[in-house]
C-alpha positions in Angstrom: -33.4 -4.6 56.1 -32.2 -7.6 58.5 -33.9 -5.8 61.4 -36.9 -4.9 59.2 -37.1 -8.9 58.2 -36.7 -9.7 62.4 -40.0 -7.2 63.3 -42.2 -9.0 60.4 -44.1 -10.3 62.8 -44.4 -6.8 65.2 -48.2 -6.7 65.7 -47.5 -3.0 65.6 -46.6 -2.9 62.0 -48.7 -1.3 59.8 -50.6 -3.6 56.7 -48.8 -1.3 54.4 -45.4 -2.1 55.8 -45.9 -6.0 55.7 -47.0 -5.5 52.0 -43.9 -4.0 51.3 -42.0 -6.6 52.8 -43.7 -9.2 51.1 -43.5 -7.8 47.7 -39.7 -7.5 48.5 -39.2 -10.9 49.7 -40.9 -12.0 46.4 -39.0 -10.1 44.2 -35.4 -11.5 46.2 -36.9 -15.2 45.4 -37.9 -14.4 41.6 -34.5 -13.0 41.4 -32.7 -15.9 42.6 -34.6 -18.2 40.4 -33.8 -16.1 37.3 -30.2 -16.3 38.0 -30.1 -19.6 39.0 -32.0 -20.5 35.6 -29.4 -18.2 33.5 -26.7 -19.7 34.8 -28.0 -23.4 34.0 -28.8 -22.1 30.4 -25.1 -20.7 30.4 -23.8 -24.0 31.3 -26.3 -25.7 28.6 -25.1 -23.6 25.7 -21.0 -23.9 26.8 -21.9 -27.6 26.5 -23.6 -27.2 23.3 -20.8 -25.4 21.9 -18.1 -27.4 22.5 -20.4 -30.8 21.5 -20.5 -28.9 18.4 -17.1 -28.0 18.3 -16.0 -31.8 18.9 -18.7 -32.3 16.4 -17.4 -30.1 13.7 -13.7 -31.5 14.6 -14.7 -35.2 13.7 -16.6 -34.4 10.8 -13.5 -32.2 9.6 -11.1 -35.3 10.6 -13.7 -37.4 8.5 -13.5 -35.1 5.4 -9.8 -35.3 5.3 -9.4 -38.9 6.0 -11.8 -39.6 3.1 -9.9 -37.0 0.9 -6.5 -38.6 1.7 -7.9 -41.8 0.9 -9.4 -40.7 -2.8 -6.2 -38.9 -3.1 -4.2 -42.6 -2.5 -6.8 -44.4 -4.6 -6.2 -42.1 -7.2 -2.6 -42.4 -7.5 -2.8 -46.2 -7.1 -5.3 -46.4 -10.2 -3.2 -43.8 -12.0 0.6 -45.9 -11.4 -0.5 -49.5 -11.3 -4.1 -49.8 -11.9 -5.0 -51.3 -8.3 -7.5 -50.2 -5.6 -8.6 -51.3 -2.7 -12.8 -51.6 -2.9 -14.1 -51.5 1.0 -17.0 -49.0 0.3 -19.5 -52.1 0.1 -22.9 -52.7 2.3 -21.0 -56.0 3.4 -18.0 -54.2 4.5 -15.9 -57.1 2.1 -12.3 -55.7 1.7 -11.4 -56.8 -1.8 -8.5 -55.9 -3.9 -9.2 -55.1 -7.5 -5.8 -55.6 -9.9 -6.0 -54.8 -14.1 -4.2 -56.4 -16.5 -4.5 -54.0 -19.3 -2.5 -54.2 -22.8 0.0 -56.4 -23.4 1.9 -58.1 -20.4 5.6 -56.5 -20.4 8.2 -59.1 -19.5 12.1 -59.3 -19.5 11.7 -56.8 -22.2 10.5 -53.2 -22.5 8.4 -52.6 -24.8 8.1 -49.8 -27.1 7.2 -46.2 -24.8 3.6 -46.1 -26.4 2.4 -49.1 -25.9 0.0 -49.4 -22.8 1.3 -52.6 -20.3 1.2 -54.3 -18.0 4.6 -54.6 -16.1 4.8 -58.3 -14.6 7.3 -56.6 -11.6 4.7 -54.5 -10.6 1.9 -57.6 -10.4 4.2 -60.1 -8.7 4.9 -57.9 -5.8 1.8 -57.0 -5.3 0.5 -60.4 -5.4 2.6 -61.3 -3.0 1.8 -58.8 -0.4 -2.6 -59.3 -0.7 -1.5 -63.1 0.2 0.5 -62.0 3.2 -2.5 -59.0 4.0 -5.1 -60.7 6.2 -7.6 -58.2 5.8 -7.8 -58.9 2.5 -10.7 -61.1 2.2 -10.5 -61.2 -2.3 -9.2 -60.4 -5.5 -11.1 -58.9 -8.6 -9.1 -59.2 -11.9 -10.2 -57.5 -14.8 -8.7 -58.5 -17.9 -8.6 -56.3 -21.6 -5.1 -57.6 -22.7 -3.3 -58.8 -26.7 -1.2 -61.3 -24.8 2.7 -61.0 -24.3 5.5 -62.2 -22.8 4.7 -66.2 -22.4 7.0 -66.5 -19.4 5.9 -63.6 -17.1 1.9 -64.0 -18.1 2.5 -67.5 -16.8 4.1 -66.4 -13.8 1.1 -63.6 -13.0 -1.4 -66.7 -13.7 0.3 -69.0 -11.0 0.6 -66.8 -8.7 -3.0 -66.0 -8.7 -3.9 -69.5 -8.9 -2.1 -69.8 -6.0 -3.2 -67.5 -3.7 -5.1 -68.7 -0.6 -8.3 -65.9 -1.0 -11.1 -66.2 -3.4 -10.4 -64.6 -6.5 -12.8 -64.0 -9.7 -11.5 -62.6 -12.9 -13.5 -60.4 -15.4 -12.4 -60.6 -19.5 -13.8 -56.9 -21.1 -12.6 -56.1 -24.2 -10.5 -59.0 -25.5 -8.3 -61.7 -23.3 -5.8 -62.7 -25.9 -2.7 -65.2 -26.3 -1.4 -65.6 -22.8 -4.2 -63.6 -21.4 -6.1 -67.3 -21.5 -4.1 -68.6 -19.1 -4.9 -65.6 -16.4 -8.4 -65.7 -17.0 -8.6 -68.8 -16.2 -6.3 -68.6 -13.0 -9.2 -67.3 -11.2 -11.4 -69.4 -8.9 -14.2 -68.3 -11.0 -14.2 -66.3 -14.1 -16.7 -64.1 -16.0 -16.6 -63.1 -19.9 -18.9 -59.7 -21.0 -20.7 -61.0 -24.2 -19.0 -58.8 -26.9 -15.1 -60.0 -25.4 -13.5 -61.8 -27.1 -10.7 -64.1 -26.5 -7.8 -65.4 -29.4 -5.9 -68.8 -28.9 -3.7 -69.5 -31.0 -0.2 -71.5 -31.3 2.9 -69.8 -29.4 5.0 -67.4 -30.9 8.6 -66.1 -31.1 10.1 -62.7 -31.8 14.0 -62.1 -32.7 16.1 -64.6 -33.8 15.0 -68.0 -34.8 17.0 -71.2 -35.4 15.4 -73.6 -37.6 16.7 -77.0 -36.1 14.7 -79.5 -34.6 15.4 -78.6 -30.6 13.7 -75.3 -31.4 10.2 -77.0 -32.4 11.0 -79.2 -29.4 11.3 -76.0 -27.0 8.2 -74.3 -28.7 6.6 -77.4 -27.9 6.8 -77.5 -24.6 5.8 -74.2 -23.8 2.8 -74.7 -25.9 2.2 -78.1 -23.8 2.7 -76.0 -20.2 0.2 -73.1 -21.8 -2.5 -76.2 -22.5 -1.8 -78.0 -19.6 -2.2 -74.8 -17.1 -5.1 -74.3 -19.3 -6.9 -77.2 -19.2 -6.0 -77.6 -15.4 -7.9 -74.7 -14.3 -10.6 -74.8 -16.4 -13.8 -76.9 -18.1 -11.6 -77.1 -21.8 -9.5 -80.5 -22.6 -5.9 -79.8 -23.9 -6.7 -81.6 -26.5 -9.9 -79.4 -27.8 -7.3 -76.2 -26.8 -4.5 -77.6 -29.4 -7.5 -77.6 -31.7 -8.3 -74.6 -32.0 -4.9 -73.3 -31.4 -4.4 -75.1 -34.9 -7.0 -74.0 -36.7 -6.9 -72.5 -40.1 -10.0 -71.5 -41.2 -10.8 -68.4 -38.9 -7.8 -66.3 -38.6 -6.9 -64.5 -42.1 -3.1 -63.9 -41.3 -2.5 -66.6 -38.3 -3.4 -69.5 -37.0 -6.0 -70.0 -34.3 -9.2 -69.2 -32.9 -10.9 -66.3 -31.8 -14.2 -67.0 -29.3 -16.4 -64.4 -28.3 -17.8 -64.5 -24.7 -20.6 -67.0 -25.1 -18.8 -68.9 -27.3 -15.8 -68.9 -24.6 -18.3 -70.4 -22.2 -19.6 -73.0 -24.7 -16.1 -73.9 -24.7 -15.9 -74.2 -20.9 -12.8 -71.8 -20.7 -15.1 -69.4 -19.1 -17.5 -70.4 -15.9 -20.6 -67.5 -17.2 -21.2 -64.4 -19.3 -21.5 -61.6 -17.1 -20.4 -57.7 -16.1 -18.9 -56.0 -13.1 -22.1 -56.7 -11.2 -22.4 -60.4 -11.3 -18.1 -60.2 -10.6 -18.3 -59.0 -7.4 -21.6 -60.5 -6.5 -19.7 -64.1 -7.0 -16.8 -62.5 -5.3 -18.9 -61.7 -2.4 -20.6 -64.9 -2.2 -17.5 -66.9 -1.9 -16.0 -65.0 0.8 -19.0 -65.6 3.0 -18.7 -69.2 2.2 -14.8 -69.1 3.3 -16.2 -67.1 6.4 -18.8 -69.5 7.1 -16.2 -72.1 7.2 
């Protein structure tokens, strides 16, 4: 063929033979362009497979990251009713802790009672102060009260703490549930809550001297005082309705339901889950913007 391709030019070729050479020379180049195409779609596809590969490796990763983190939120929820929310357009991370039933203190208390175990809340107080990606703290309240000592602990410690915090009263925010209500930086009320203040009380053994009325005093007076500290109510307007005895049949106190709670200025606004985290969200910016 090489000595074929050398006498192309051979004026004594015949038009025949050049045709034939021709064709076959055109046939070589189509070849080698076909082949050089298939080969560049071979490398195209390889790469499309393994971007889709890597693809469907992420997206997997993704899947069980997201799984792992329900799985965690779940549990969390389940043992100690806390979650992390960080699913928000404003990418906020903000720590959402319940107080739910009554507040369990240096006591157990009875197996079926739903509570609130003050050992669990301190602890975990302690570490969203020291967590600096946590930017707030949602506190939603549905408690009868309890143990005076350990409800005023949870209160200070969220009083204290250095991120905004809002707190959320559903259901009722009884007793010593006041006092962590109002511990907040801001706190909402749902209109049909209701919240019960009334003088404080003591279980077990009782001795009727004047020192005990002295003690039961000043708890009452650290209860007010903390009270009236962080919020719009005077102590004195709190020991009056702690005193009152025309609204509770078999005690002595007040019961407020949410707007009257507000009227009272225990409670900054009536509001639900919505207007919570909204406030929420608008005072970390603030801090941000600071």
């Amino acid at each position: 063929m090489r000595d074929i391709m050398m006498n192309k030019r051979n004026p004594e070729m015949q038009d025949g033979e050049m045709d034939v050479l021709e064709q076959y020379a055109e046939m070589c180049r189509y070849q080698n362009k076909q082949r050089g195409k298939s080969e560049e779609d071979s490398l195209v596809n390889e790469e499309e497979n393994e971007n889709g590969e890597n693809k469907s490796k992420t997206e997997n990763a993704e899947k069980e990251k997201n799984l792992e983190k329900e799985d965690t939120q779940n549990e969390q929820i389940k043992e100690m009713g806390q979650v992390v929310l960080d699913s928000n357009s404003r990418k906020h991370k903000v720590e959402l802790l319940t107080i739910i039933g009554e507040v369990e203190g240096h006591e157990s208390a009875p197996s079926h009672s739903k509570t609130t175990k003050y050992e669990h809340v301190l602890p975990k107080l302690a570490i969203i102060e020291d967590d600096e990606e946590i930017e707030g703290l949602l506190i939603l309240l549905n408690t009868v009260g309890g143990d005076v000592e350990a409800g005023l602990a949870i209160a200070e410690m969220i009083a204290s703490l250095s991120i905004p915090t809002v707190s959320l009263v559903l259901g009722g925010g009884h007793s010593i549930g006041v006092p962590m209500a109002v511990s907040a930086d801001y706190s909402f009320v749902v209109p049909s809550a209701t919240m019960v203040i009334h003088p404080v009380r003591s279980s077990g053994m009782f001795i009727g001297v004047a020192q005990t009325y002295r003690n039961m005093e000043k708890i009452q007076d650290r209860i007010t005082t903390f009270i009236s500290k962080h919020s719009r109510a005077s102590q004195e307007r709190l020991e009056e309705l702690m005193l009152d005895t025309t609204q509770l049949v078999k005690d002595v106190g007040t019961m407020l339901e949410g707007k009257e709670a507000v009227q009272e200025g225990l409670i900054d606004e009536v509001g639900g889950i919505k207007e919570a985290l909204a406030k929420l969200y608008e005072m970390i910016e603030k801090k941000n913007r600071q």
